[in-house]
VMD Tcl script that builds the backbone (N, CA, C; Angstrom):
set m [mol new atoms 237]
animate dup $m
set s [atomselect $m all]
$s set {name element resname resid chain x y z} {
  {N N UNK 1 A 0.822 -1.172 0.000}
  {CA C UNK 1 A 0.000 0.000 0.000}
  {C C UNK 1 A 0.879 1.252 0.000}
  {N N UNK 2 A 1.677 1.543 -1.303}
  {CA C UNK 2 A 2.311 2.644 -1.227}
  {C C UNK 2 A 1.189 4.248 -1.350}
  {N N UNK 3 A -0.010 3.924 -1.741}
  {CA C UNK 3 A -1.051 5.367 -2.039}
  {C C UNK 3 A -1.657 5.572 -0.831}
  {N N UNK 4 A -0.569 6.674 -0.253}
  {CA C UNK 4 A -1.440 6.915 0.930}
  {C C UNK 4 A -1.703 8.283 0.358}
  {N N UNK 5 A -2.940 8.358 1.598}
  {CA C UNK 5 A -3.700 10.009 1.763}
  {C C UNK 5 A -2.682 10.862 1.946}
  {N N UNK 6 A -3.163 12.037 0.929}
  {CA C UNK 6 A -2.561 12.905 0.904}
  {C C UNK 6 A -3.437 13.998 1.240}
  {N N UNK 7 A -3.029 15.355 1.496}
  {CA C UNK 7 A -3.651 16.261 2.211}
  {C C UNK 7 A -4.519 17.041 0.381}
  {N N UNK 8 A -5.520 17.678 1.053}
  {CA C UNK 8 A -5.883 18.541 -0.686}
  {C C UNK 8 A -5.325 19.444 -0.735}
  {N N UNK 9 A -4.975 20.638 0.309}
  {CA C UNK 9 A -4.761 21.958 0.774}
  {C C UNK 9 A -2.932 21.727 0.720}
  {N N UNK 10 A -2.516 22.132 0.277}
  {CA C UNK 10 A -1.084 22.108 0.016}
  {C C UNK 10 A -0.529 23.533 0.285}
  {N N UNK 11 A -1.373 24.654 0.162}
  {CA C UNK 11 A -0.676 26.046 0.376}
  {C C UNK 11 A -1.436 26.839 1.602}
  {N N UNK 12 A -0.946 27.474 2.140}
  {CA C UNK 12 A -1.819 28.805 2.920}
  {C C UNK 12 A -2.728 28.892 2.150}
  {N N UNK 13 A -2.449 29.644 0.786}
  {CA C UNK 13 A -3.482 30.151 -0.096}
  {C C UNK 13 A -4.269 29.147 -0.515}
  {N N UNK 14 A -4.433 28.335 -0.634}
  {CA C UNK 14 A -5.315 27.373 -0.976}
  {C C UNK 14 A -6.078 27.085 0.264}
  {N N UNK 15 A -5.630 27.171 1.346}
  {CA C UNK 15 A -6.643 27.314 2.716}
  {C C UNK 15 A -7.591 28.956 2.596}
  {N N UNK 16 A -7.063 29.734 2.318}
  {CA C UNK 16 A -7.739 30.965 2.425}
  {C C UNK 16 A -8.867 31.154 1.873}
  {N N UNK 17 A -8.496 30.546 0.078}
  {CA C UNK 17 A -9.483 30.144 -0.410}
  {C C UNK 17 A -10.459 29.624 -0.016}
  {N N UNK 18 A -10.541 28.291 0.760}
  {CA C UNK 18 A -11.288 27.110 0.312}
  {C C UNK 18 A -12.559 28.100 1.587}
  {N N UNK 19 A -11.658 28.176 2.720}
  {CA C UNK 19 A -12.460 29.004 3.760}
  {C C UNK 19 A -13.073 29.853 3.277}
  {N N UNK 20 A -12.445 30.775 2.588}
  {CA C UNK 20 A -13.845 31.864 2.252}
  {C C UNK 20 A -14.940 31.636 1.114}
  {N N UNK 21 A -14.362 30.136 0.470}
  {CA C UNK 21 A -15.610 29.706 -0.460}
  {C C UNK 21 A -16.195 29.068 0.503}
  {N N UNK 22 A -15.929 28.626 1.429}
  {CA C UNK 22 A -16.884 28.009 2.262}
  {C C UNK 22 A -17.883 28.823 3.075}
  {N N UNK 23 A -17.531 29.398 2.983}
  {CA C UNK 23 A -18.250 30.616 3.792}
  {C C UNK 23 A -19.286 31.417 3.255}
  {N N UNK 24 A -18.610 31.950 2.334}
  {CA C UNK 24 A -19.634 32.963 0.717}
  {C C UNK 24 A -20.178 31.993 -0.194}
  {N N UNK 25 A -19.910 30.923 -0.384}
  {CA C UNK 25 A -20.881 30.099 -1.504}
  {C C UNK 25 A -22.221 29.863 -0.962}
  {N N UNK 26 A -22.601 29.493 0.390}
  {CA C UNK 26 A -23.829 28.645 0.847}
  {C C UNK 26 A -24.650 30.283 1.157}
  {N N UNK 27 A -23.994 31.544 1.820}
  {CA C UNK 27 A -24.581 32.781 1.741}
  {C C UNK 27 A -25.551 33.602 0.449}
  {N N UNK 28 A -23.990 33.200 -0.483}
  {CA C UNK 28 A -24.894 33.586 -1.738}
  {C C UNK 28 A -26.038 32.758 -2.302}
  {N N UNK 29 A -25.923 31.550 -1.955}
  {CA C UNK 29 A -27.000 30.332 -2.771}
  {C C UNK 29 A -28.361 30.789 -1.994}
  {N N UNK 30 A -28.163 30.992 0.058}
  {CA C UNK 30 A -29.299 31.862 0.548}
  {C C UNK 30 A -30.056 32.787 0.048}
  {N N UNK 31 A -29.267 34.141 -0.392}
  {CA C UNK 31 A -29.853 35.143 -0.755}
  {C C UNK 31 A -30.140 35.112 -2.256}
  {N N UNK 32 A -29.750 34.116 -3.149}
  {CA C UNK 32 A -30.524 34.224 -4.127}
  {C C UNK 32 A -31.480 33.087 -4.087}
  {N N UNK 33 A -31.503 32.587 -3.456}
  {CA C UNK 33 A -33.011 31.467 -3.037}
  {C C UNK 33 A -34.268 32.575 -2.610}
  {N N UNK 34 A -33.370 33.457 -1.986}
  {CA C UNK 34 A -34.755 34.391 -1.234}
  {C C UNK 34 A -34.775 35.348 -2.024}
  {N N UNK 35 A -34.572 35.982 -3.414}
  {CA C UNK 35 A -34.632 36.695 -3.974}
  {C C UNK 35 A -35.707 36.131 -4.909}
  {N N UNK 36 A -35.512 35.013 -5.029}
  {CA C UNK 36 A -36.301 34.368 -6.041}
  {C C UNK 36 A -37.604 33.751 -5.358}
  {N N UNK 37 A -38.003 33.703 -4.114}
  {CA C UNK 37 A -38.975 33.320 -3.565}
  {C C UNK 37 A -39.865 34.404 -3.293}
  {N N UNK 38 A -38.790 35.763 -3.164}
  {CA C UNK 38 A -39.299 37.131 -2.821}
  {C C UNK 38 A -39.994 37.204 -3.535}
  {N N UNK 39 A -39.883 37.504 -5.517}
  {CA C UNK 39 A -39.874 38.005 -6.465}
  {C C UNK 39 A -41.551 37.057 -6.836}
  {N N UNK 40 A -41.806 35.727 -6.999}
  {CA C UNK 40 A -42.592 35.028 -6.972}
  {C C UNK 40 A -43.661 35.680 -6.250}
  {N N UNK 41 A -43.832 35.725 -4.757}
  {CA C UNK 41 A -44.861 36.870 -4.281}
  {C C UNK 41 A -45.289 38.219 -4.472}
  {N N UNK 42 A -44.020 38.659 -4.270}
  {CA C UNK 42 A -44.402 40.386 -4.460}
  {C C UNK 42 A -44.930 40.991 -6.432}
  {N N UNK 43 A -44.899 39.988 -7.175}
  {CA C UNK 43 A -45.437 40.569 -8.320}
  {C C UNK 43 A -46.653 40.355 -8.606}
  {N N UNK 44 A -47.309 39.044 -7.810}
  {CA C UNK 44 A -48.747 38.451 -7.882}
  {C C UNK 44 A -49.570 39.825 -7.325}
  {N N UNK 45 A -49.064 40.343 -6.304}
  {CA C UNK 45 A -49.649 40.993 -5.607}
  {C C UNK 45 A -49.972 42.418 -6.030}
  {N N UNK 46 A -51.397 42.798 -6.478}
  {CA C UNK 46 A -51.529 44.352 -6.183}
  {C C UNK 46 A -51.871 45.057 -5.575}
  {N N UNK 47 A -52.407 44.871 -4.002}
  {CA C UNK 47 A -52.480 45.633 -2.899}
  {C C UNK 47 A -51.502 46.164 -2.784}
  {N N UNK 48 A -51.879 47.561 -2.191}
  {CA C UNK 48 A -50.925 48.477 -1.640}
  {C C UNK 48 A -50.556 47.996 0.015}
  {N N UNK 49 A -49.630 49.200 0.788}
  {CA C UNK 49 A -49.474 48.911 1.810}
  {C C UNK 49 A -50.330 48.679 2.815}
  {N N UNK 50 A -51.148 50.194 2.590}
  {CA C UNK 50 A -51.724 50.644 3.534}
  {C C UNK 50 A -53.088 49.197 3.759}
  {N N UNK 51 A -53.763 48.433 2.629}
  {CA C UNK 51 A -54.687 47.765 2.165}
  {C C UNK 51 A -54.246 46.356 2.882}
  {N N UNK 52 A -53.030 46.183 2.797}
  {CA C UNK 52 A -52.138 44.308 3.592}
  {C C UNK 52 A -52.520 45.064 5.377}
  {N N UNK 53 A -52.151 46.427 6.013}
  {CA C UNK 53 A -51.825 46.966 6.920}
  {C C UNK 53 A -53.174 46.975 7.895}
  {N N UNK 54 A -54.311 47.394 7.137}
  {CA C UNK 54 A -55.576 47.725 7.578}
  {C C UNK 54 A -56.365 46.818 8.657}
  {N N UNK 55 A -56.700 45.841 7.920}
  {CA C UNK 55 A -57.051 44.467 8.925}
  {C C UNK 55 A -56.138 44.268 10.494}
  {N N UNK 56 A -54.864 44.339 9.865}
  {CA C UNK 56 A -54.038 44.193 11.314}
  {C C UNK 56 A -54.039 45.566 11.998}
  {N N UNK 57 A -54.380 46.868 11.202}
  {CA C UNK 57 A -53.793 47.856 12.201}
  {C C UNK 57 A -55.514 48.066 12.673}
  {N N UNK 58 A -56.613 47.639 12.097}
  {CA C UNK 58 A -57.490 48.361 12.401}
  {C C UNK 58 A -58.061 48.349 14.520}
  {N N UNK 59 A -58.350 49.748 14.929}
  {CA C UNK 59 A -58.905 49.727 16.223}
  {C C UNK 59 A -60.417 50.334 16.007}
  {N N UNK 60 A -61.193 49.759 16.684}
  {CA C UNK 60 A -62.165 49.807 17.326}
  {C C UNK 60 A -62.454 50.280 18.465}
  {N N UNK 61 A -62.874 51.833 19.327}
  {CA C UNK 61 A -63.078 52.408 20.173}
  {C C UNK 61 A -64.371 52.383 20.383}
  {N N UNK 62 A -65.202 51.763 21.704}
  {CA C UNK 62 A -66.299 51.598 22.301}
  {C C UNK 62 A -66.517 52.534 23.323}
  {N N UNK 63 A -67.384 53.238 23.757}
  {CA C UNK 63 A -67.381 53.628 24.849}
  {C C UNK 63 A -68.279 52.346 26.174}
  {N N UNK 64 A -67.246 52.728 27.334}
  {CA C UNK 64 A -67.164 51.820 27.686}
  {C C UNK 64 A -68.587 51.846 28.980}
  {N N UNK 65 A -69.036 53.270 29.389}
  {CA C UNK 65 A -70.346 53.063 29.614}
  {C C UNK 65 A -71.577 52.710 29.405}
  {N N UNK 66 A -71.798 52.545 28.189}
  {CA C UNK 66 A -73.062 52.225 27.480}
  {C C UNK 66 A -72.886 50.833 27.789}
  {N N UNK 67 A -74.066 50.381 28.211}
  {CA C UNK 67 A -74.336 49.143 28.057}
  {C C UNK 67 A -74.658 48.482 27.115}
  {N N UNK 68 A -73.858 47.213 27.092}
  {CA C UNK 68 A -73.987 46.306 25.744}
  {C C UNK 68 A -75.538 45.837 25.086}
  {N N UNK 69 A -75.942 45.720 24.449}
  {CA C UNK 69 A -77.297 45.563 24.046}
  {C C UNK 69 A -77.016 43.677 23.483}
  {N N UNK 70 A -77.419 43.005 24.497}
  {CA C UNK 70 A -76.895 41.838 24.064}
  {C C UNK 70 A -77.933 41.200 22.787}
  {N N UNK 71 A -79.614 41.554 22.352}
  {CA C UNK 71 A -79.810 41.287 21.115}
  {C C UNK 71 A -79.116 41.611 20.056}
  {N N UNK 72 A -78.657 43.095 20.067}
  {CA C UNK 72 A -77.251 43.180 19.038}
  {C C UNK 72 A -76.547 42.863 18.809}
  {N N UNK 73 A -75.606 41.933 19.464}
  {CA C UNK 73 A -74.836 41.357 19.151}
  {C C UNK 73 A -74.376 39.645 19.081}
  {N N UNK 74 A -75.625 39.082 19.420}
  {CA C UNK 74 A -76.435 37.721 19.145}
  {C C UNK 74 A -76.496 37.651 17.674}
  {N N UNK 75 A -76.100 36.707 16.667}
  {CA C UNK 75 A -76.020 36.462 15.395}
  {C C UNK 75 A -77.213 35.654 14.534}
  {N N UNK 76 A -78.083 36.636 13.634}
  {CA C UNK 76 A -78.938 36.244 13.712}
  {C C UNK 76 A -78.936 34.430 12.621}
  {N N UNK 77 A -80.484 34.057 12.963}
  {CA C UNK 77 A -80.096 32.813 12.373}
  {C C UNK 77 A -80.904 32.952 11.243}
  {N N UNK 78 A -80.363 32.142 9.983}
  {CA C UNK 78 A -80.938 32.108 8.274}
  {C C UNK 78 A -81.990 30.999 9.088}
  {N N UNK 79 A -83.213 31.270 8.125}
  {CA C UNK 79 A -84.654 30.648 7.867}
  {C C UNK 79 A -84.466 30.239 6.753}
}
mol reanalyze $m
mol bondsrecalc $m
mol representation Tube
mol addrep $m
């Protein structure tokens, strides 16, 4: 068995490399995965901001003396 293992990395620079492809390759493959997942939603869509915002931002102020009128708010039933 003269074929032994040999190392891959033979230089500094070839370590510097491999590290910072290791590093920046799987980053970039991220952000263009999410560019392209982005891009897929945001063009379907023609609501504005304010229209996605509304539902979640909307408040409702009651005054809180009046008494509740509980037939009002009993749901009526289909015949």
């Amino acid at each position: 068995m003269s074929n032994e293992h040999g190392n891959l990395i033979k230089s500094p620079k070839q370590l510097i490399i491999i590290v910072f492809a290791c590093f920046f390759v799987p980053l970039i493959i991220i952000l263009l995965l999410m560019v392209f997942v982005n891009n897929g939603k945001r063009g379907e869509s023609n609501a504005t901001t304010e229209q996605l915002i509304k539902p979640v931002a909307q408040l409702n102020v009651q005054d809180a003396s009046v008494p509740a009128d509980p037939k009002a708010s009993a749901p009526v039933a289909a015949k």
